[in-house]
C-alpha positions as CSV (number, residue, x, y, z in Angstrom):
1,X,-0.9,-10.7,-26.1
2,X,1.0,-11.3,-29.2
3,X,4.6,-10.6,-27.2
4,X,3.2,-12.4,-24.7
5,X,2.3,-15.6,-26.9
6,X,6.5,-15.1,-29.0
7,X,8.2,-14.4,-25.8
8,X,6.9,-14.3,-22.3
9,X,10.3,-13.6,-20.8
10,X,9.9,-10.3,-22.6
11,X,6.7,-9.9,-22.4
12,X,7.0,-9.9,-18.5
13,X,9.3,-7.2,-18.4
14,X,7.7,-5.1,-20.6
15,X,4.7,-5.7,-18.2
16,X,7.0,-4.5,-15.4
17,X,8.2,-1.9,-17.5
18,X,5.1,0.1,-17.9
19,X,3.8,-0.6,-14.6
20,X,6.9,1.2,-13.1
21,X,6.7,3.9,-16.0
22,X,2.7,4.6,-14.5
23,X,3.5,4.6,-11.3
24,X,6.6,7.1,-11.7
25,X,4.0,9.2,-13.5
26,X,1.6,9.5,-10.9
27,X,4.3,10.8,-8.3
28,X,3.2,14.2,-8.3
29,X,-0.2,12.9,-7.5
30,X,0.6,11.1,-5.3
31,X,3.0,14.0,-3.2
32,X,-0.1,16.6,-3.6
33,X,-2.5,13.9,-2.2
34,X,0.2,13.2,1.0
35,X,0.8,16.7,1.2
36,X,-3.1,17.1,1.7
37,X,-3.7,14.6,4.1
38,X,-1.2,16.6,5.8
39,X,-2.4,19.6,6.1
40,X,-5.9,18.4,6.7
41,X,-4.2,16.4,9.8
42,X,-2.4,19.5,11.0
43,X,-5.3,21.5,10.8
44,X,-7.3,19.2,12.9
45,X,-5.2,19.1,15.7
46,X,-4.2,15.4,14.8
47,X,-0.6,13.5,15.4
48,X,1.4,13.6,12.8
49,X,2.5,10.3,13.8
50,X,-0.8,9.0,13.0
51,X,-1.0,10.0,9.8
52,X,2.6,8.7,8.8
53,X,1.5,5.0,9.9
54,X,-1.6,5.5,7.8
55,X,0.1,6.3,5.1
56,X,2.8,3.6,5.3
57,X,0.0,1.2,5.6
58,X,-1.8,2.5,2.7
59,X,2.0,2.5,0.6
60,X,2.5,-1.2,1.7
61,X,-1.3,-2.0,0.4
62,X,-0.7,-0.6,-3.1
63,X,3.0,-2.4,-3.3
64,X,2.1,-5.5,-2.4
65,X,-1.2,-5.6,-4.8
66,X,1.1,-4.3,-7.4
67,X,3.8,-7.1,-6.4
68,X,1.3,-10.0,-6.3
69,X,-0.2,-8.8,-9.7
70,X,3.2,-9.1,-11.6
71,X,3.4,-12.5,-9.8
72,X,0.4,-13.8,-11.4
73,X,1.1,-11.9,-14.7
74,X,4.1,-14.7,-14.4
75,X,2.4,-16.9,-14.0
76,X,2.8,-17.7,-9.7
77,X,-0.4,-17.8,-8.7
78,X,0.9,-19.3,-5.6
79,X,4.1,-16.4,-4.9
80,X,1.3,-14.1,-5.6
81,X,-1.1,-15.4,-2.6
82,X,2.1,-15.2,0.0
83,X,2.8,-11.5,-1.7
84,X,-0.3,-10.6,-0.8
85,X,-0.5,-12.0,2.8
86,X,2.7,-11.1,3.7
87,X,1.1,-7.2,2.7
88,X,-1.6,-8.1,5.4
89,X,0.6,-9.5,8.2
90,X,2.6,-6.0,7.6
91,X,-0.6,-3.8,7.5
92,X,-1.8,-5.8,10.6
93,X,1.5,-5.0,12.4
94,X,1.3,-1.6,12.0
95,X,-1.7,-0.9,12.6
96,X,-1.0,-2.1,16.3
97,X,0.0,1.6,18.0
98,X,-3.3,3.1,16.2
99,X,-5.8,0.4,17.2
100,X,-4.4,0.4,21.0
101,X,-4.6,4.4,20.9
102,X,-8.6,3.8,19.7
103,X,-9.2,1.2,22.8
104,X,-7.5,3.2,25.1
105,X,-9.5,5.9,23.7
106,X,-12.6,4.1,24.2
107,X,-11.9,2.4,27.7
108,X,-11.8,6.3,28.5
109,X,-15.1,7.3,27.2
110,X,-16.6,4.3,28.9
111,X,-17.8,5.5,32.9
112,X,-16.4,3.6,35.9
Protein backbone atom coordinates (compact mmCIF):
# COMPACT_ATOMS: atom_id res chain seq x y z
CA UNK A 1 0.00 0.00 0.00
CA UNK A 2 2.64 2.34 0.96
CA UNK A 3 4.63 1.80 -2.67
CA UNK A 4 1.48 1.89 -4.04
CA UNK A 5 0.41 5.36 -2.47
CA UNK A 6 4.70 7.01 -3.48
CA UNK A 7 4.64 5.38 -6.81
CA UNK A 8 2.02 3.42 -8.55
CA UNK A 9 4.04 2.92 -11.71
CA UNK A 10 6.30 0.87 -9.45
CA UNK A 11 4.05 -0.42 -7.46
CA UNK A 12 2.32 -2.07 -10.55
CA UNK A 13 5.21 -3.87 -11.61
CA UNK A 14 6.20 -5.07 -8.51
CA UNK A 15 2.55 -6.41 -8.43
CA UNK A 16 3.35 -8.05 -11.82
CA UNK A 17 6.53 -9.07 -10.50
CA UNK A 18 5.44 -11.40 -7.85
CA UNK A 19 2.53 -12.55 -9.60
CA UNK A 20 4.83 -14.04 -12.35
CA UNK A 21 7.39 -15.06 -9.55
CA UNK A 22 4.17 -17.35 -7.96
CA UNK A 23 3.13 -18.59 -10.85
CA UNK A 24 6.78 -19.75 -12.06
CA UNK A 25 6.81 -21.43 -8.63
CA UNK A 26 3.95 -23.46 -8.87
CA UNK A 27 5.22 -25.03 -12.35
CA UNK A 28 6.10 -28.23 -10.97
CA UNK A 29 2.59 -28.37 -9.58
CA UNK A 30 1.17 -27.60 -12.16
CA UNK A 31 3.27 -30.42 -14.68
CA UNK A 32 2.49 -33.21 -11.84
CA UNK A 33 -1.27 -32.19 -11.78
CA UNK A 34 -1.27 -32.34 -16.13
CA UNK A 35 0.74 -35.24 -15.95
CA UNK A 36 -2.10 -36.81 -13.69
CA UNK A 37 -4.99 -35.93 -15.59
CA UNK A 38 -3.01 -37.73 -18.07
CA UNK A 39 -2.55 -40.79 -16.93
CA UNK A 40 -6.00 -40.97 -15.30
CA UNK A 41 -7.31 -40.18 -19.08
CA UNK A 42 -5.12 -42.91 -20.61
CA UNK A 43 -6.11 -45.28 -18.12
CA UNK A 44 -9.72 -44.80 -18.92
CA UNK A 45 -9.67 -45.42 -22.31
CA UNK A 46 -10.28 -41.57 -23.01
CA UNK A 47 -8.90 -39.32 -26.11
CA UNK A 48 -6.13 -37.69 -25.46
CA UNK A 49 -7.45 -35.04 -27.61
CA UNK A 50 -10.06 -34.43 -25.09
CA UNK A 51 -8.07 -33.90 -22.43
CA UNK A 52 -5.60 -31.42 -24.31
CA UNK A 53 -8.74 -29.04 -25.12
CA UNK A 54 -9.67 -29.25 -21.43
CA UNK A 55 -6.72 -28.32 -20.44
CA UNK A 56 -6.16 -25.41 -22.85
CA UNK A 57 -9.46 -24.21 -21.68
CA UNK A 58 -8.67 -24.43 -18.12
CA UNK A 59 -4.91 -22.52 -19.04
CA UNK A 60 -6.97 -19.75 -20.89
CA UNK A 61 -9.35 -19.49 -17.55
CA UNK A 62 -6.45 -18.95 -15.11
CA UNK A 63 -4.61 -16.38 -17.69
CA UNK A 64 -7.17 -14.39 -18.45
CA UNK A 65 -8.40 -14.00 -14.57
CA UNK A 66 -4.83 -13.39 -13.91
CA UNK A 67 -4.75 -10.70 -16.87
CA UNK A 68 -7.96 -8.97 -15.91
CA UNK A 69 -6.76 -8.86 -12.13
CA UNK A 70 -3.54 -6.90 -13.04
CA UNK A 71 -5.89 -4.73 -15.19
CA UNK A 72 -7.88 -3.65 -12.25
CA UNK A 73 -4.80 -3.59 -9.99
CA UNK A 74 -4.17 -0.62 -12.65
CA UNK A 75 -6.66 0.63 -12.27
CA UNK A 76 -8.88 -0.43 -15.90
CA UNK A 77 -11.77 -1.67 -14.57
CA UNK A 78 -13.09 -1.46 -18.00
CA UNK A 79 -9.76 -3.37 -19.92
CA UNK A 80 -10.25 -5.72 -17.20
CA UNK A 81 -14.19 -6.63 -18.15
CA UNK A 82 -13.10 -7.17 -22.06
CA UNK A 83 -9.99 -9.33 -20.58
CA UNK A 84 -12.20 -11.36 -19.01
CA UNK A 85 -14.82 -11.83 -21.87
CA UNK A 86 -12.49 -12.19 -24.42
CA UNK A 87 -11.34 -15.43 -21.86
CA UNK A 88 -15.06 -16.57 -22.26
CA UNK A 89 -15.48 -16.13 -26.09
CA UNK A 90 -12.08 -18.32 -26.17
CA UNK A 91 -13.28 -20.94 -23.70
CA UNK A 92 -16.70 -20.97 -25.55
CA UNK A 93 -14.80 -21.63 -28.88
CA UNK A 94 -13.13 -24.40 -27.77
CA UNK A 95 -15.30 -26.01 -26.16
CA UNK A 96 -17.20 -26.46 -29.58
CA UNK A 97 -15.52 -30.16 -30.75
CA UNK A 98 -16.22 -31.46 -27.02
CA UNK A 99 -19.88 -30.26 -26.69
CA UNK A 100 -20.81 -31.56 -30.34
CA UNK A 101 -18.95 -35.05 -29.34
CA UNK A 102 -21.50 -35.00 -26.03
CA UNK A 103 -24.72 -34.31 -28.44
CA UNK A 104 -23.64 -36.65 -30.84
CA UNK A 105 -23.13 -38.87 -27.99
CA UNK A 106 -26.46 -38.28 -26.69
CA UNK A 107 -28.57 -38.26 -30.07
CA UNK A 108 -27.03 -41.90 -29.95
CA UNK A 109 -28.23 -43.07 -26.68
CA UNK A 110 -31.65 -41.65 -27.54
CA UNK A 111 -33.90 -44.80 -29.51
CA UNK A 112 -35.31 -44.16 -33.06
Amino acid sequence: MIVKEQKPNFAFLLIVFVGCTIFLFLIDQIYAIIHMLEVIAVNAKVNIIYVETILKIIGIAYIAEFAAQITKDAGQGAIASKIELAGKILILAMAIPILSVLIETIIQLIPN
